[in-house]
N, CA and C atoms as a LAMMPS dump frame, in Angstrom:
ITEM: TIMESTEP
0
ITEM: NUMBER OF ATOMS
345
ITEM: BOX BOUNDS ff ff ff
-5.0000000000000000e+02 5.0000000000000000e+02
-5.0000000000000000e+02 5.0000000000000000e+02
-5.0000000000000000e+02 5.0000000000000000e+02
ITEM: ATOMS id mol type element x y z
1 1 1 N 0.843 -1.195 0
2 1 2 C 0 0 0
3 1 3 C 0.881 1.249 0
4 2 1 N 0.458 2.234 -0.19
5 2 2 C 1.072 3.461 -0.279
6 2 3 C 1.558 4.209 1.069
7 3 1 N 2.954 4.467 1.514
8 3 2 C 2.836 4.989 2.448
9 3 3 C 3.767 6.223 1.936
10 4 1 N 4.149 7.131 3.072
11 4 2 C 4.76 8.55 3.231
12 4 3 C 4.816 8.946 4.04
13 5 1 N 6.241 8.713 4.524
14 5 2 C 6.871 8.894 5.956
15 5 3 C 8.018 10.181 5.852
16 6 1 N 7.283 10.952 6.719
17 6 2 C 7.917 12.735 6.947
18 6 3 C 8.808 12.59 7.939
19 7 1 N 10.205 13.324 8.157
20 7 2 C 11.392 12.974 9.339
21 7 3 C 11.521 14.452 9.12
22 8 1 N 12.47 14.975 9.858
23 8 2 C 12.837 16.037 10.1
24 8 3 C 12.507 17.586 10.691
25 9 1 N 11.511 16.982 11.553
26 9 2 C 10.802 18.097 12.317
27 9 3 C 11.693 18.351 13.75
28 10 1 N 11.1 19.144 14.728
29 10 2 C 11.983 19.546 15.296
30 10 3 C 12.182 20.989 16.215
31 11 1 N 12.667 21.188 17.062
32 11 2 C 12.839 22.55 18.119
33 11 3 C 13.571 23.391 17.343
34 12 1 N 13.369 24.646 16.947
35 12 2 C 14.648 25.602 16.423
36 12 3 C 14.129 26.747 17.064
37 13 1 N 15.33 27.601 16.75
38 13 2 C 15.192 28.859 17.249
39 13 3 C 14.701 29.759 16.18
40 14 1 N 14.14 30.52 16.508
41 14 2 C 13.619 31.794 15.341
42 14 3 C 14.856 31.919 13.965
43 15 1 N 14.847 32.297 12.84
44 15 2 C 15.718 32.429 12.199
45 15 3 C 16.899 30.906 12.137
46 16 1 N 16.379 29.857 12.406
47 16 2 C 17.034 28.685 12.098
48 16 3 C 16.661 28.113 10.898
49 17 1 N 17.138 26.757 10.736
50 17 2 C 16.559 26.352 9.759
51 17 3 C 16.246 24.556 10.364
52 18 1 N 15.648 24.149 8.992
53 18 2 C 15.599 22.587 9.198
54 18 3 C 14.508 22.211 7.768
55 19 1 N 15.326 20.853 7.252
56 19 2 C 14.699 20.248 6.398
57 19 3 C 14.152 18.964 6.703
58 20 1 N 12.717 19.437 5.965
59 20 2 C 11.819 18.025 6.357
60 20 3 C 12.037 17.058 4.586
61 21 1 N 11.849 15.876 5.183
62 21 2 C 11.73 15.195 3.99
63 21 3 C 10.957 14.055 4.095
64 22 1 N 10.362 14.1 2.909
65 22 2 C 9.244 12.889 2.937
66 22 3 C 9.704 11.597 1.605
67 23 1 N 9.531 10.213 2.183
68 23 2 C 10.062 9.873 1.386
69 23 3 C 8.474 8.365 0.978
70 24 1 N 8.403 8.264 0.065
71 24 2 C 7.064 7.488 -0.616
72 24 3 C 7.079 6.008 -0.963
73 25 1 N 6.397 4.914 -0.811
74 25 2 C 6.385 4.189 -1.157
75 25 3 C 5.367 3.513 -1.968
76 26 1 N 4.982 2.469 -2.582
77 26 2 C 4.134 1.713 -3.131
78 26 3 C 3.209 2.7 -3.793
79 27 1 N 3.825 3.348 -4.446
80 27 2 C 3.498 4.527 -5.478
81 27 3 C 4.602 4.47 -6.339
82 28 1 N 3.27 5.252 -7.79
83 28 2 C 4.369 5.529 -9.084
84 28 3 C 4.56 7.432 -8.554
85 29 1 N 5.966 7.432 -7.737
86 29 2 C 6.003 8.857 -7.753
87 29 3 C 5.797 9.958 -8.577
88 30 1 N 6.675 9.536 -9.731
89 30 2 C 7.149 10.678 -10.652
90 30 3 C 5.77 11.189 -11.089
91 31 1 N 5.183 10.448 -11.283
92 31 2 C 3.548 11.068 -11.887
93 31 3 C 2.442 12.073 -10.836
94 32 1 N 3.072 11.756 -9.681
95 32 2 C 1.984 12.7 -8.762
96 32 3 C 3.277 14.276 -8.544
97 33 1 N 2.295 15.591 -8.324
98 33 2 C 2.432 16.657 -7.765
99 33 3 C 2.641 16.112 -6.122
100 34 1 N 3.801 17.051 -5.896
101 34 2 C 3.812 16.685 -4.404
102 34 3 C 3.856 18.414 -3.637
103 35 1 N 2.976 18.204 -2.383
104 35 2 C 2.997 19.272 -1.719
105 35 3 C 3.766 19.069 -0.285
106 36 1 N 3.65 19.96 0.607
107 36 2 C 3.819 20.459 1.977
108 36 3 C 2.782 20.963 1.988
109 37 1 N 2.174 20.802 3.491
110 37 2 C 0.878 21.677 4.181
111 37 3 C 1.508 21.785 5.232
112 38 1 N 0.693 22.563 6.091
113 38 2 C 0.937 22.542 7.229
114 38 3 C 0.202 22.96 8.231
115 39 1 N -0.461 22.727 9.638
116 39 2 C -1.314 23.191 10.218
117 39 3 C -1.232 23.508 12.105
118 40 1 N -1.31 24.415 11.981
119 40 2 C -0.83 25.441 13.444
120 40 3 C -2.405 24.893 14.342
121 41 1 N -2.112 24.8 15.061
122 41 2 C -3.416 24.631 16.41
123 41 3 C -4.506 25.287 16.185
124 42 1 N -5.473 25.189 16.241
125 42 2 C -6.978 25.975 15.96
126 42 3 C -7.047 26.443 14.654
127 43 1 N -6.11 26.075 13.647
128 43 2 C -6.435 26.504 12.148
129 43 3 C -6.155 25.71 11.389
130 44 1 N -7.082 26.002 9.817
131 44 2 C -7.057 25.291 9.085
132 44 3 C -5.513 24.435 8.443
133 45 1 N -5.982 23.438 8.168
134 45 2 C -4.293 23.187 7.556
135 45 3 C -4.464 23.988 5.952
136 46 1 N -3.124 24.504 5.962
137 46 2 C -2.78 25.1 4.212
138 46 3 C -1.482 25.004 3.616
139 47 1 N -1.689 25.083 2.33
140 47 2 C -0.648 24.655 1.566
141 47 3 C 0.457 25.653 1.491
142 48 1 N 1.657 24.791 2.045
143 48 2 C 2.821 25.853 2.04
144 48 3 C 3.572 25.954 0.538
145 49 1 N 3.654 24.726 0.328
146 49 2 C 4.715 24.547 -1.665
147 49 3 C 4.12 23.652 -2.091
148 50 1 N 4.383 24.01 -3.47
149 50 2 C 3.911 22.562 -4.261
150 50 3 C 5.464 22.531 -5.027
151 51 1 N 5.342 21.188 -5.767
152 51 2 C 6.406 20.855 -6.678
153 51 3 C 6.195 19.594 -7.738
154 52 1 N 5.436 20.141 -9.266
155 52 2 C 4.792 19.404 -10.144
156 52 3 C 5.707 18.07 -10.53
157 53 1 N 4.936 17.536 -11.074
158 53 2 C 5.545 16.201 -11.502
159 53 3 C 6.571 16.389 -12.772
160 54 1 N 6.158 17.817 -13.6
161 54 2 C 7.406 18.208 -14.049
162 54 3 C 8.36 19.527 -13.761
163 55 1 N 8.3 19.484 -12.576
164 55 2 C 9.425 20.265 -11.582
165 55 3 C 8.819 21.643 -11.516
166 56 1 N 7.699 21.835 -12.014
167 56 2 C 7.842 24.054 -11.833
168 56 3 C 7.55 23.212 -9.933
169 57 1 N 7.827 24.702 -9.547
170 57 2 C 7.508 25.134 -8.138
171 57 3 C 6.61 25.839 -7.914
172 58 1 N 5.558 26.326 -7.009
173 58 2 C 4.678 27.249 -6.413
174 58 3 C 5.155 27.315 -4.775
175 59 1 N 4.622 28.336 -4.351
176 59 2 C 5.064 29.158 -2.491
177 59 3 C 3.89 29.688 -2.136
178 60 1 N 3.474 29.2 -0.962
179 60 2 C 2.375 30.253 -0.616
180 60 3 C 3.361 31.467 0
181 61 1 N 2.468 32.882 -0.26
182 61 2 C 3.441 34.122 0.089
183 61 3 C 4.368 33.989 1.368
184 62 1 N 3.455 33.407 2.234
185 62 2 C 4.199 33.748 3.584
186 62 3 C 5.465 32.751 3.521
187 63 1 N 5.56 32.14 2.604
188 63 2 C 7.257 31.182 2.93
189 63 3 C 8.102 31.335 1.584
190 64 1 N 7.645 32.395 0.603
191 64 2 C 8.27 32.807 -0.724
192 64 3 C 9.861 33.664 -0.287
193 65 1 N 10.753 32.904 -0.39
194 65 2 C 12.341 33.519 -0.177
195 65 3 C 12.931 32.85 0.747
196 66 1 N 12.017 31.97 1.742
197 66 2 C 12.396 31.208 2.92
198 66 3 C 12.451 29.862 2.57
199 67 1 N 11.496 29.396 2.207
200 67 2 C 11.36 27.962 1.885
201 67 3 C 11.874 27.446 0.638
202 68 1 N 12.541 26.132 0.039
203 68 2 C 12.134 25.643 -1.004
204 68 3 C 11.983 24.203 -1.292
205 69 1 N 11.209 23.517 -1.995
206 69 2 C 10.62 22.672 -2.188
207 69 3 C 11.659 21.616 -3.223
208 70 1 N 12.076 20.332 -3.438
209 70 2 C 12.802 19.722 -4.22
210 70 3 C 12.214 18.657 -3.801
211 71 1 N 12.15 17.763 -5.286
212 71 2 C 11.849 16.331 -5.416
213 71 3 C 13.179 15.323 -6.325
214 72 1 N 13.275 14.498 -6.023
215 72 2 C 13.992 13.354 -6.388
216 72 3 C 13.451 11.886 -6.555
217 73 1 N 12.928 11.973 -7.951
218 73 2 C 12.474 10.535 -8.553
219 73 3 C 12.894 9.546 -8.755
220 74 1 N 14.019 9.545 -8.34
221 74 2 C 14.805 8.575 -8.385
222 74 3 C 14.8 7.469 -6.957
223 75 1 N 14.468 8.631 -5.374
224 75 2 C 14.611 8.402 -4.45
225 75 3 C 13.466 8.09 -4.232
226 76 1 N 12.217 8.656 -4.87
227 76 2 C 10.943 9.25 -3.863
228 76 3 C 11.102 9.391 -3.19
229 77 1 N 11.343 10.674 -3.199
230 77 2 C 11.688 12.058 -1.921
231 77 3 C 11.169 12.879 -2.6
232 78 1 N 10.414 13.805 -1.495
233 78 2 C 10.365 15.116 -1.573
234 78 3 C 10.781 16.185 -0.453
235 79 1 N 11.64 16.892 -0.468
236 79 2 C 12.092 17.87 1.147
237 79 3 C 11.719 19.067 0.617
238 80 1 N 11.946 19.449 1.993
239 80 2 C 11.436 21.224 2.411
240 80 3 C 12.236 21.702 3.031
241 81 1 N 13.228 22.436 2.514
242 81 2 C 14.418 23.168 3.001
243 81 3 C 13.683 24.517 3.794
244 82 1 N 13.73 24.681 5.031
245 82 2 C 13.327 25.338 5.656
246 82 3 C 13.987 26.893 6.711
247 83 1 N 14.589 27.852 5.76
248 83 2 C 15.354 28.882 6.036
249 83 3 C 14.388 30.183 7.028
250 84 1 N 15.069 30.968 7.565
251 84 2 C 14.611 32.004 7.926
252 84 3 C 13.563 31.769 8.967
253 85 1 N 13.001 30.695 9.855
254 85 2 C 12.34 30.228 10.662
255 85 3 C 11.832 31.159 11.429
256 86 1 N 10.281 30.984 11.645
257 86 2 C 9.754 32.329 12.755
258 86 3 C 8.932 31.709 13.484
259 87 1 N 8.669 32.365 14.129
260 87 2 C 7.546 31.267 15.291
261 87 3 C 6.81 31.165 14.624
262 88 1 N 6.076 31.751 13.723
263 88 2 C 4.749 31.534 13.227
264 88 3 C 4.6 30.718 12.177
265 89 1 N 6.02 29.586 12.133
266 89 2 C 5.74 28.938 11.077
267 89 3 C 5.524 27.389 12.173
268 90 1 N 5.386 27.534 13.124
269 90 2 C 5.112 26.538 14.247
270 90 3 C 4.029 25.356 13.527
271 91 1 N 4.532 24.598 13.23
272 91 2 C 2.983 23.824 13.172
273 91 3 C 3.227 21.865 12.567
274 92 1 N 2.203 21.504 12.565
275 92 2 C 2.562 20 11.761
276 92 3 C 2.481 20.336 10.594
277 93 1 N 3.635 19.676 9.521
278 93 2 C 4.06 19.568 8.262
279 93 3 C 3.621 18.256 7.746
280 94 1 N 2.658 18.376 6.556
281 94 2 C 2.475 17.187 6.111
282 94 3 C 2.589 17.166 4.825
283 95 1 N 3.162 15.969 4.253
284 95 2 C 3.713 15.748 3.028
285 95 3 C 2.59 15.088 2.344
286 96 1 N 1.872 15.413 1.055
287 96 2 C 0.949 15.005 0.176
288 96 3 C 1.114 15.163 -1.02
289 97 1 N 0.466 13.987 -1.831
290 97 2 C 1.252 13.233 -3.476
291 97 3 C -0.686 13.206 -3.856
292 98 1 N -0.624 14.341 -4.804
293 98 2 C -1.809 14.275 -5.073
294 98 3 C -1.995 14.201 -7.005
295 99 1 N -2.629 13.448 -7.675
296 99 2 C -3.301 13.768 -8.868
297 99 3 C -4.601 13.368 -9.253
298 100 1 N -5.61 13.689 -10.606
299 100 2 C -6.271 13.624 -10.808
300 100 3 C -7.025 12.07 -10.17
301 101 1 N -7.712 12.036 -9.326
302 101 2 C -8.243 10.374 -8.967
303 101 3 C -7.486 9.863 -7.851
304 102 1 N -6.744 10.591 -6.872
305 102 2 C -5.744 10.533 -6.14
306 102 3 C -5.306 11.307 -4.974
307 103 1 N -5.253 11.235 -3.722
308 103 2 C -4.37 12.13 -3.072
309 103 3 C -4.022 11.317 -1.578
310 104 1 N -2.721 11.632 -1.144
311 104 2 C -2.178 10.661 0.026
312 104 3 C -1.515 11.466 0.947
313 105 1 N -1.558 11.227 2.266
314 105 2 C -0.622 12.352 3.575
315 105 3 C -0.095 11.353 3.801
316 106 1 N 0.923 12.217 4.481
317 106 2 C 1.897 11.578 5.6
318 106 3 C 0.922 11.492 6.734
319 107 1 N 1.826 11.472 7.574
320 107 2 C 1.345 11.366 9.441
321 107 3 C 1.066 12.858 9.792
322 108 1 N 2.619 13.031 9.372
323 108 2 C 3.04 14.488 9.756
324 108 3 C 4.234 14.889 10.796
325 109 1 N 4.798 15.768 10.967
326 109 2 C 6.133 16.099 11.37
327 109 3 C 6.117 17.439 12.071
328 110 1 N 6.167 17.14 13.532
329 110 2 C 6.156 18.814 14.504
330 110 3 C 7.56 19.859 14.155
331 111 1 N 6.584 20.809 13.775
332 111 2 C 7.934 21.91 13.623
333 111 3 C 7.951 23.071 14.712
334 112 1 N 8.636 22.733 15.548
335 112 2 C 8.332 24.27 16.431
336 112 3 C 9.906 25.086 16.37
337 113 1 N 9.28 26.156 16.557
338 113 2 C 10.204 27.664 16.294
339 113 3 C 9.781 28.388 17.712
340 114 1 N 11.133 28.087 18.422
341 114 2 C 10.952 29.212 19.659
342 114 3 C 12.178 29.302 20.639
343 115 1 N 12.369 30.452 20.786
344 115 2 C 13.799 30.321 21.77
345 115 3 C 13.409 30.298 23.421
């Protein structure tokens, strides 16, 4: 069956960094869009990056210059290089492989930002 297991979450300090990576199984990767979401306590979860099955990228504003998104089809992997860290990016990170007739999460991966 399909799984997607997220590692790299974690305590940082404001302005740190840390990369999450999700890595896929019992899936044809290369063919799905893969995202990051992410969801802070009492709010909705939303989409932080995407990264198409033929490589463009998208950012939601608030992580455009901070974040970036890379996939490796070779590995099934997808990470989230995670720069410039603020508290308010506090939240569970979840990794999702979505296309037409299709869509799969991780568990998810705690990111907290706080000194």
């Amino acid at each position: 069956q399909v799984q997607l297991v997220e590692a790299g979450g974690g305590l940082v300090q404001p302005g740190g960094s840390l990369r999450l990576s999700c890595a896929a199984s019992g899936i044809i990767f290369r063919i799905y869009a893969t995202n990051w979401y992410r969801q802070a306590p009492g709010k909705q979860r939303e989409l932080v990056a995407t990264i198409t099955s033929a490589g463009n990228t998208n950012y939601a504003d608030f992580v455009k210059g901070r974040f970036t998104i890379s996939r490796d089809n070779a590995k099934n992997t997808v990470d989230l290089q995670m720069n410039g860290l603020k508290p308010e990016d506090t939240a569970v990170y979840y990794c999702n492989l979505a296309r037409i007739g299709g869509s799969y999460w991780g568990q998810g991966t705690q990111v907290t930002v706080s000194s």
